[in-house]
C-alpha positions in Angstrom: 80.3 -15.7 65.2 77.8 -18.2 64.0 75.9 -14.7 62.6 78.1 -16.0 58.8 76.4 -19.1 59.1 72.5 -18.1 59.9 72.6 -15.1 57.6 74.1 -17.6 54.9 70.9 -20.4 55.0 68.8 -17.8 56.2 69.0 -15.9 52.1 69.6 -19.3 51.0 66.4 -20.3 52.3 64.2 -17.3 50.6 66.2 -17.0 47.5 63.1 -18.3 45.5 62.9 -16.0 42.5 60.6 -12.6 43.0 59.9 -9.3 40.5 62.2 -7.4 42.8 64.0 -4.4 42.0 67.9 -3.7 42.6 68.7 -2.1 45.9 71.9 0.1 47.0 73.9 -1.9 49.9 77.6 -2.4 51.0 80.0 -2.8 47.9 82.1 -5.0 50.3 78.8 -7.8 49.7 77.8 -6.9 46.1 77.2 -10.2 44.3 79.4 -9.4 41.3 77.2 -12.0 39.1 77.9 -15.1 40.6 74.7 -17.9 40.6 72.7 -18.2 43.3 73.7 -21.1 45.6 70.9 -24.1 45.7 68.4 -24.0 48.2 67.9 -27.6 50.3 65.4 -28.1 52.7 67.3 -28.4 55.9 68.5 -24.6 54.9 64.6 -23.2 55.5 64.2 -20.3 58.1 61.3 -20.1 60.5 59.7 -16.7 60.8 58.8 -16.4 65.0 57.3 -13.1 64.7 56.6 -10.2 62.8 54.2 -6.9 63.5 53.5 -6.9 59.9 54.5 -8.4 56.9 54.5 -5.9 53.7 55.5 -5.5 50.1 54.8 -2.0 48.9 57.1 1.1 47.2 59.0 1.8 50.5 61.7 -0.6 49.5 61.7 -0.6 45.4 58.9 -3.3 45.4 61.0 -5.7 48.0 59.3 -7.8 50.7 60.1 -6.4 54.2 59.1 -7.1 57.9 58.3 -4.1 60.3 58.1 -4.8 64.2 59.5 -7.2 66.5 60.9 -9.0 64.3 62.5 -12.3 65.0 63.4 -15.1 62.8 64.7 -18.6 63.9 67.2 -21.1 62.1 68.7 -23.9 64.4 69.0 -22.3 67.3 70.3 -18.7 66.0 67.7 -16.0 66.4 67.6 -12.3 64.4 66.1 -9.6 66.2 65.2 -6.7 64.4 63.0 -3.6 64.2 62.6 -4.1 60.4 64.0 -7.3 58.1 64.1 -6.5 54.1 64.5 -9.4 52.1 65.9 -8.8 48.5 65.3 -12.7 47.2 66.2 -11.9 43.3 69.9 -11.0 44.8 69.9 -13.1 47.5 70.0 -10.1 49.7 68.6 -9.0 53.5 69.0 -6.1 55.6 68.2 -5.6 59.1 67.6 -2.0 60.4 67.0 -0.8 63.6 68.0 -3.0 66.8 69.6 -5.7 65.4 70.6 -8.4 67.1 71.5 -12.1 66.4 72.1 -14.2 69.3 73.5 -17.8 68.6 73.0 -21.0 69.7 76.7 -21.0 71.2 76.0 -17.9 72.9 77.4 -15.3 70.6 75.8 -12.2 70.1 76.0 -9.4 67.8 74.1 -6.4 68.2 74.4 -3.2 65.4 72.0 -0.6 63.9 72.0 -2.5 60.4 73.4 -5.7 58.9 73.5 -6.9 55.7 74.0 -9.7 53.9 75.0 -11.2 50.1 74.2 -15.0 50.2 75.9 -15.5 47.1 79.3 -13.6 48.3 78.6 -14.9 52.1 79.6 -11.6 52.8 78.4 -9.7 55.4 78.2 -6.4 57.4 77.1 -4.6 60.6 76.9 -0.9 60.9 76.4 1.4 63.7 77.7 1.0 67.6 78.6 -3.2 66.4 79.3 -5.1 69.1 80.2 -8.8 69.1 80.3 -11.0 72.3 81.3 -14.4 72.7 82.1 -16.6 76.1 85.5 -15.3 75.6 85.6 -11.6 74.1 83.9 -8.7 73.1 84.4 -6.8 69.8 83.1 -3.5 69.4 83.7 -0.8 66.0 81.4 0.9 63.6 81.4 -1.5 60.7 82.2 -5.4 61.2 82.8 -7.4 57.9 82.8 -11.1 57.9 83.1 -13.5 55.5 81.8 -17.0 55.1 83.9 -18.3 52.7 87.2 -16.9 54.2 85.7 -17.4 57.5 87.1 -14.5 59.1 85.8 -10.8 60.0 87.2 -7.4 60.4 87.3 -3.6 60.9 89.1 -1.0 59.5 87.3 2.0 61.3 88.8 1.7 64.4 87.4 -0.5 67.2 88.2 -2.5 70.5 88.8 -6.0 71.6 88.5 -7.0 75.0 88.8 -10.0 77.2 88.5 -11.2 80.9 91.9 -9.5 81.7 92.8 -7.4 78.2 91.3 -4.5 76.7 92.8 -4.0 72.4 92.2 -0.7 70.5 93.4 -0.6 67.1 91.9 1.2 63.5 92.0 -2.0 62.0 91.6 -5.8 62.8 91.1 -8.9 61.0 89.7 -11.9 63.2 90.7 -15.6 61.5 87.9 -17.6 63.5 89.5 -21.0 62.1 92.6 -20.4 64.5 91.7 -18.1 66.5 94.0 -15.0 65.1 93.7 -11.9 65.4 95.8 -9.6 63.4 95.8 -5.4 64.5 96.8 -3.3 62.2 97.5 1.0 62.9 98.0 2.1 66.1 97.4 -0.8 68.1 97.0 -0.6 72.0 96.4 -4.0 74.3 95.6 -2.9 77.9 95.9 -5.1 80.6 96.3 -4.8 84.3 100.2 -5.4 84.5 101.1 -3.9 81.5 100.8 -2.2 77.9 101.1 -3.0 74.8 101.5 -0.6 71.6 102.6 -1.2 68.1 101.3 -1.0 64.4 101.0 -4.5 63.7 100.3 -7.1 66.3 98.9 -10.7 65.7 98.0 -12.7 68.8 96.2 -15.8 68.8 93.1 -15.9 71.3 93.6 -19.6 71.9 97.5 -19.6 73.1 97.3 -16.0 74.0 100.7 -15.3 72.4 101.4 -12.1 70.3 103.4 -11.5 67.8 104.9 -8.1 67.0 105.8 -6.7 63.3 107.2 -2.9 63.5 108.1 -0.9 66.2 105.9 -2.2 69.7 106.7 -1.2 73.2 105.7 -3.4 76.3 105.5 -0.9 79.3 105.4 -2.2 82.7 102.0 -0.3 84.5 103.0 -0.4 87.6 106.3 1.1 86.7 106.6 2.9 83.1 110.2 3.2 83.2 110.3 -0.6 82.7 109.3 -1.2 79.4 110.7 -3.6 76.1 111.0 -2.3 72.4 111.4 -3.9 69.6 110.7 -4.4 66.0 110.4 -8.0 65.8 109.2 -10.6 69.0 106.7 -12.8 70.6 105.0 -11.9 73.8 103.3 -15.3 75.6 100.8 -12.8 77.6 99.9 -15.5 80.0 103.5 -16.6 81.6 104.8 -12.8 80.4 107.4 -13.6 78.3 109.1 -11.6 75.7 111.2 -13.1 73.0 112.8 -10.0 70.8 114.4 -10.7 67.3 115.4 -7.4 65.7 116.5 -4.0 67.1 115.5 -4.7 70.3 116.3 -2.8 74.2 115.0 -4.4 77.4 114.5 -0.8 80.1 114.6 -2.0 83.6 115.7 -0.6 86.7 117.0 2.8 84.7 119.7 0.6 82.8 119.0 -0.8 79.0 119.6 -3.9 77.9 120.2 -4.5 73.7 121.5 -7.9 71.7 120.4 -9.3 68.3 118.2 -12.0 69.8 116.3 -11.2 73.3 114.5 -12.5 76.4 113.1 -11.1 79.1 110.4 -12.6 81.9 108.0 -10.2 83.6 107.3 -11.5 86.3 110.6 -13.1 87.3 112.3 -10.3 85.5 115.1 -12.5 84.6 116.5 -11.3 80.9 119.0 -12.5 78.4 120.7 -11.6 75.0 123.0 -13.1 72.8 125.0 -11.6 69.8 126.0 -7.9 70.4 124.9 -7.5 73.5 125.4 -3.8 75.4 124.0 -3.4 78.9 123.7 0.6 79.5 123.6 1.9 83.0 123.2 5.7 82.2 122.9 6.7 86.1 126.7 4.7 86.8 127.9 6.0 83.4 129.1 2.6 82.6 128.2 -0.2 80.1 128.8 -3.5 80.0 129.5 -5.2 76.0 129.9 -8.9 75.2 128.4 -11.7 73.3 126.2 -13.1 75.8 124.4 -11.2 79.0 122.1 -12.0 81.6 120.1 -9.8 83.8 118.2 -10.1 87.3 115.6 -7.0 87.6 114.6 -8.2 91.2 118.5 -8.5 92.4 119.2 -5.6 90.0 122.1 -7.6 88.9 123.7 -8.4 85.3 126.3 -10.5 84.3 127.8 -10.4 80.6 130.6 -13.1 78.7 131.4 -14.1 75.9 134.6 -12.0 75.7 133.1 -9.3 77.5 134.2 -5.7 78.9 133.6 -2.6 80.8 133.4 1.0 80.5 133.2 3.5 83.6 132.4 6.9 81.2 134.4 9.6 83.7 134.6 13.1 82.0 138.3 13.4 82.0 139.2 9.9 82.1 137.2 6.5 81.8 138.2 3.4 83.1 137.5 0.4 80.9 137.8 -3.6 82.4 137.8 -7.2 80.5 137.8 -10.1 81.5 136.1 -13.7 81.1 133.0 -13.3 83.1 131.7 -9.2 84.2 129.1 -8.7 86.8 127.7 -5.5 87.8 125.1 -5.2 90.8 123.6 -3.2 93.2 123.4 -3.8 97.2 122.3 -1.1 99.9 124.7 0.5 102.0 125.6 -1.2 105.4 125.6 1.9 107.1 122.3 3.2 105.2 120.2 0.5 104.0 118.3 3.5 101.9 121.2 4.2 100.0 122.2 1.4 97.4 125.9 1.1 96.2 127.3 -0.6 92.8 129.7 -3.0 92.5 131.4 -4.0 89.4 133.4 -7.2 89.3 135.9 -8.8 86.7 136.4 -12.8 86.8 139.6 -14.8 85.2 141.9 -13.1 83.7 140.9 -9.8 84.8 142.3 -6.7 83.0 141.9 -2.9 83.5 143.0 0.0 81.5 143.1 4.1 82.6 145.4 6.5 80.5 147.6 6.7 83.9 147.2 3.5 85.4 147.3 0.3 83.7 146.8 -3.5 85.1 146.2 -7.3 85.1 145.2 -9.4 87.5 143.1 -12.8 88.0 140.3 -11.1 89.2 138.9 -7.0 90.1 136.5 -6.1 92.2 135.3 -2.3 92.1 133.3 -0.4 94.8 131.7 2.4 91.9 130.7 4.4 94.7 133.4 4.6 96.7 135.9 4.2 94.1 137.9 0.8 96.1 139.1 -1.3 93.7 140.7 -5.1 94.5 143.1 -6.9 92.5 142.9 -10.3 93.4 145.9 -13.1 92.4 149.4 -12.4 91.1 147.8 -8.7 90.6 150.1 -6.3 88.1 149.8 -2.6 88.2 151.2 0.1 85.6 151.6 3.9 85.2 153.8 4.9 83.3 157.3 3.3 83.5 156.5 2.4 86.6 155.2 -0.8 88.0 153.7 -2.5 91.3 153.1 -5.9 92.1 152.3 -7.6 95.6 149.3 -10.6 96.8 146.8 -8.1 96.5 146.4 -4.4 95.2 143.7 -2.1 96.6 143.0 1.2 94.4 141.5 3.9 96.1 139.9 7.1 93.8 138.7 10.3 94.3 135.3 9.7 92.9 134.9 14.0 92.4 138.4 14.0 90.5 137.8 10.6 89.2 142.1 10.6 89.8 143.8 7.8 91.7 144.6 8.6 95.0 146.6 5.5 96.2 147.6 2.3 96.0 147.9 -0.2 98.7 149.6 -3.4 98.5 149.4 -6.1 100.8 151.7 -9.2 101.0 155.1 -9.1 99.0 154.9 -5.5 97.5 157.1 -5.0 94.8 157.3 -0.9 92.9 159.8 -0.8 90.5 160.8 1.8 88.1 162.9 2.6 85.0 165.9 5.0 85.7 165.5 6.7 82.5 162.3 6.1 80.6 164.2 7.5 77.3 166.8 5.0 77.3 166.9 1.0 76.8 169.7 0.7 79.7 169.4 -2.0 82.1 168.8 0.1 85.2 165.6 0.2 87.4 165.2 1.8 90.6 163.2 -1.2 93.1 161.9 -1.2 96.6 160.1 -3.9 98.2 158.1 -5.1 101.8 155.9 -7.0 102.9 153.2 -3.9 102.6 153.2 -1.1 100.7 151.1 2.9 100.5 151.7 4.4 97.2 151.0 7.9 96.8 149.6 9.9 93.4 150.1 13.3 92.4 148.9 14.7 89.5 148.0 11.3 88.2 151.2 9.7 88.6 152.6 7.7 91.2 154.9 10.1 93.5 155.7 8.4 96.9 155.9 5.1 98.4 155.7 3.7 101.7 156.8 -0.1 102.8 156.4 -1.7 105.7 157.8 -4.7 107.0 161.3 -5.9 105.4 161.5 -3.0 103.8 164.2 -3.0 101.0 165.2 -1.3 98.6 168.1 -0.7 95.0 168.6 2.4 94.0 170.6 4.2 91.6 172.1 7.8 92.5 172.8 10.4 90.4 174.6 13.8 91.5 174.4 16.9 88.9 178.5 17.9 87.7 179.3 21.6 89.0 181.1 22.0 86.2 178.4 20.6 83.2 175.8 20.9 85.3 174.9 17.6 83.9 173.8 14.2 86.1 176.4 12.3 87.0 176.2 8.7 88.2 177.5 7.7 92.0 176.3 4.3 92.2 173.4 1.9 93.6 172.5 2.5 97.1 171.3 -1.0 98.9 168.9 -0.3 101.8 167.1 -2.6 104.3 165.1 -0.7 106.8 161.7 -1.9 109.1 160.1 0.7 107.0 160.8 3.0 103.8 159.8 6.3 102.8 160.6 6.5 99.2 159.6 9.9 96.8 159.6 8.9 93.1 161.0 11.7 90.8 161.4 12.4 87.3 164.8 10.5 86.6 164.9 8.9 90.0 164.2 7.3 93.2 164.8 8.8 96.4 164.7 6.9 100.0 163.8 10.1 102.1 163.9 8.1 105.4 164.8 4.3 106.6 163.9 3.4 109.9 163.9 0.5 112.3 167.1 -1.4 111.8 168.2 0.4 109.5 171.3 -0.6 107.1 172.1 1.5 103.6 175.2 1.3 101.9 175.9 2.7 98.5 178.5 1.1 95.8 179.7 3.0 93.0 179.1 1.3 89.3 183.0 -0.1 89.7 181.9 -2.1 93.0 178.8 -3.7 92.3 178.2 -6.8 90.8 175.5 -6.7 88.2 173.9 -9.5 89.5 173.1 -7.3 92.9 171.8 -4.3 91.3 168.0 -6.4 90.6 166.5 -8.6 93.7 166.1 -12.4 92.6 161.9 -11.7 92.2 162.5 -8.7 90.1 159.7 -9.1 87.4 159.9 -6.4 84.7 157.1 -6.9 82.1 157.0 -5.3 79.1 155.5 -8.3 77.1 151.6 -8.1 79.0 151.5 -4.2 79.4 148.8 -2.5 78.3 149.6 -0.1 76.0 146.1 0.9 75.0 142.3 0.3 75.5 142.0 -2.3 72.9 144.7 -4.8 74.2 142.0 -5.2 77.0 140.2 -7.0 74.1 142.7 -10.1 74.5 144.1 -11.9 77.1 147.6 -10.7 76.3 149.0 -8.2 73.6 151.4 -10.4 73.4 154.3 -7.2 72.7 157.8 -8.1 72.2 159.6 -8.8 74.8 161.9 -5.0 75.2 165.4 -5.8 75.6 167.7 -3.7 77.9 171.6 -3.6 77.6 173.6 -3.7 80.7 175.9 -0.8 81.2 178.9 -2.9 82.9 181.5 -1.0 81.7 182.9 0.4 84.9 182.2 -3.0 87.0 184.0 -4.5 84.1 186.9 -2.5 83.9 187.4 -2.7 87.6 187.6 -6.2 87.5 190.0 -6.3 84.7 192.3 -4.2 86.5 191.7 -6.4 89.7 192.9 -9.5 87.8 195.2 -7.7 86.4 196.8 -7.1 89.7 196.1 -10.1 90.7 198.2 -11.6 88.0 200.8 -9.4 88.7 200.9 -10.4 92.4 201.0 -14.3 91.3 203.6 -13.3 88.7 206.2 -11.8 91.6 205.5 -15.0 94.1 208.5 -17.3 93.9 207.9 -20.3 92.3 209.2 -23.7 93.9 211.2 -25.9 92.0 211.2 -29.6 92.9 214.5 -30.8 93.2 
């Protein structure tokens, strides 16, 4: 770029007042009456060669060079087919073949240049093109300016290195630092990747870019990879993106959004912070939270910061929270070309599905498949009904997107309210050591426990007469195994098997104490009523309080003491003589 500097002593040096006429050249240089800068003797040009040397009408009376031309000053050396020097402006213009090559090994090469040594403005017209050790410029019309010491284009043009290839309609080149600025339309081309935008700045020195306005870095290799944004840096050398406004990360057909961004190319490891949404359109799920990570290569994500999860189902989605989310892909086992997603929910894990409702330390969910594990004191809803156990497994119909089953392994608990309309104190209960629960038509219908099998249940017979239920009692059972069918007001044990032992007690018989084992664990206070209470670690509801019907159990007993007393009361008393 040392063209500013030659051109500049090079008028300086044959600025020497002549009878020369005004000439039309570039507005950009026009001197705009400004003096005429002193000429010193070190600024003095040397005049290598010319064909011929003239001075006539061709040129309004203006001295001009024709031929081979080639003038010398410190090392920098115009080439031209014709050199016209306008001295009483401090104007020259090359024409035809131009070409100044510097001492530093820059070269410029152009139909015309021009040049205003009192403006030390310049331009080149005409197929321009600008080499140094480090890039090439080429455009129609390069402006530079001595003062400013910059240059530019606004016809449209390209920049290219060792590795990068630039197109944009407009460019302004800052040599002190090195900057480039694109303006409209801009396009960087490199091997791994491109680069498009209307405003790009990137520094030739650091080889970082900066991005103002909508830009998009698309992977080449794969275009579906790509970042937007509207505000970021790009360090071009390690590949790293750092996004500041309205920004998505596209990888692996998921996309990645958060207020502040980071994403690395060539480890593909990604971050965001502050509203962050991870979008997997093909698993119809996303992932929220204030802080997310993501692992192209491992096609892995992880999200926090009170995060959660929602599995988009078209009758029914499932949503998940917890402290810590991941979401990853692995193949298949059987089928190492098929790949399988995994969804996992750490500490405090919660779960919410308009028929099926739980908590549990931590869920693990097979997306394909539809398996999902509740891990550690795991707590499982629908309706008024509820299972506990050690560990719940959830199996779906991924076509129906409806849960199949339950199972529950180690100290199975269902229990369920008598008569959801009511606050009585009655709840049907069957326990094991394992348990197979059933759905039909989304809720849970039949239960089947293994091992220790027991199980309270209240019995209800419909009145002839009323045709109205009519309460029997509580049936105890303890059985090797239970088949139990939930029904609408009910519980029925449908079979008991392997040691069997059932007896039933009416209301009058049983102590109240009997009718609820001594792990019963009704809770109303954690339920989760609705997707949002996912959002905390606890709704927190009031606790619902039941009242006891006793009425029966207490009227027997009156009657029994009663009797009782009356049996004391007819014992002869002794009388100590």
């Amino acid at each position: 770029m040392r063209i500013i500097l030659f051109l500049l002593l090079f008028i300086s040096a044959l600025s020497s007042a002549q009878d020369n006429k005004t000439t039309q050249m570039d507005p950009y240089i026009q001197n705009k009456g400004k003096p005429l800068p002193a000429v010193r003797p070190e600024d003095k040009v040397k005049i290598i060669h010319s064909d011929e040397f003239k001075k006539d009408t061709k040129y309004e009376g203006n001295q001009y060079m024709v031929g081979h031309v080639q003038i010398e000053h410190q090392g920098s050396i115009l080439y031209a087919d014709e050199v016209i020097l306008y001295n009483d402006q401090s104007l020259v213009k090359a024409i035809g073949n131009t070409k100044l090559q510097n001492a530093d090994g820059s070269v410029i090469t152009a139909h015309e240049m021009e040049y205003n040594g009192v403006t030390q403005k310049g331009v080149a017209k005409k197929d321009v093109v600008l080499t140094d050790p480090k890039q090439t410029i080429k455009t129609d019309i390069l402006y530079y300016d001595r003062l400013a010491n910059q240059a530019y284009f606004n016809t449209g043009g390209t920049i290219s290195d060792a590795q990068n290839v630039m197109y944009t309609k407009s460019a302004t080149y800052f040599l002190n630092t090195k900057m480039i600025d694109f303006v409209g339309n801009v396009k960087i081309d490199s091997p791994d990747y491109i680069i498009e935008g209307p405003n790009i700045k990137q520094n030739q020195n650091t080889k970082v870019a900066e991005f103002f306005g909508p830009t998009t870095i698309t992977n080449r290799a794969n275009p579906k990879n790509r970042i937007y944004t509207e505000r970021g840096t790009y360090r071009m050398e390690t590949k790293e993106a750092f996004l500041n406004k309205n920004s998505k990360i596209f990888y692996n057909d998921k996309i990645l959004t958060g207020d502040d961004m980071y994403f690395n190319n060539i480890t593909g490891f990604g971050k965001a912070t502050g509203n962050v949404t991870l979008d997997d359109p093909i698993e119809r799920r996303y992932l929220k939270g204030g802080y997310g990570e993501v692992f192209q290569k491992k096609d892995s994500a992880m999200m926090t910061s009170s995060p959660y999860a929602v599995k988009i189902m078209e009758k029914d989605s499932i949503y998940f929270a917890a402290e810590k989310i991941l979401s990853y892909q692995k193949p298949d086992s059987a089928d190492i070309t098929v790949k399988k997603s995994f969804l996992r929910a750490y500490k405090k894990a919660r779960i919410f599905k308009s028929n099926a409702q739980g908590r549990a330390d931590s869920i693990a969910f097979n997306e394909t498949d539809g398996i999902m594990h509740m891990y550690t004191n795991p707590i499982l809803w629908s309706g008024e009904k509820q299972v506990t156990g050690d560990k719940v497994e959830a199996y779906f119909n991924t076509k129906t997107e409806d849960i199949d089953s339950l199972k529950v392994i180690g100290n199975a608990f269902a229990i369920s309210k008598v008569d959801s309309l009511n606050l009585k104190d009655e709840f049907n209960q069957v326990k094991g050591k394992f348990m197979t629960v059933y759905y039909e038509n989304n809720d849970i219908k039949e239960a089947r426990v293994v091992g220790n099998a027991q199980s309270i249940v209240y019995v209800d017979d419909v009145d002839q007469e009323t045709r109205q239920p009519q309460r029997i009692g509580i049936t105890l059972s303890s059985c090797g195994i239970i088949g139990a069918l939930f029904e609408e007001r009910g519980l029925q044990i449908i079979s008991c098997s392997i040691g069997a032992n059932s007896d039933t007690y009416p209301m009058s018989k049983i102590e109240p104490e009997k009718r609820k084992f001594s792990d019963f664990n009704w809770n109303t206070k954690d339920r989760i009523k609705k997707w949002q209470d996912i959002l905390v670690d606890s709704p927190n509801y009031e606790e619902i309080k039941y009242s006891a019907d006793n009425e029966l159990f207490n009227q027997a007993q009156e009657a029994i003491d009663k009797e009782r007393a009356k049996e004391e009361a007819k014992k002869p008393k002794r009388v100590r003589k």
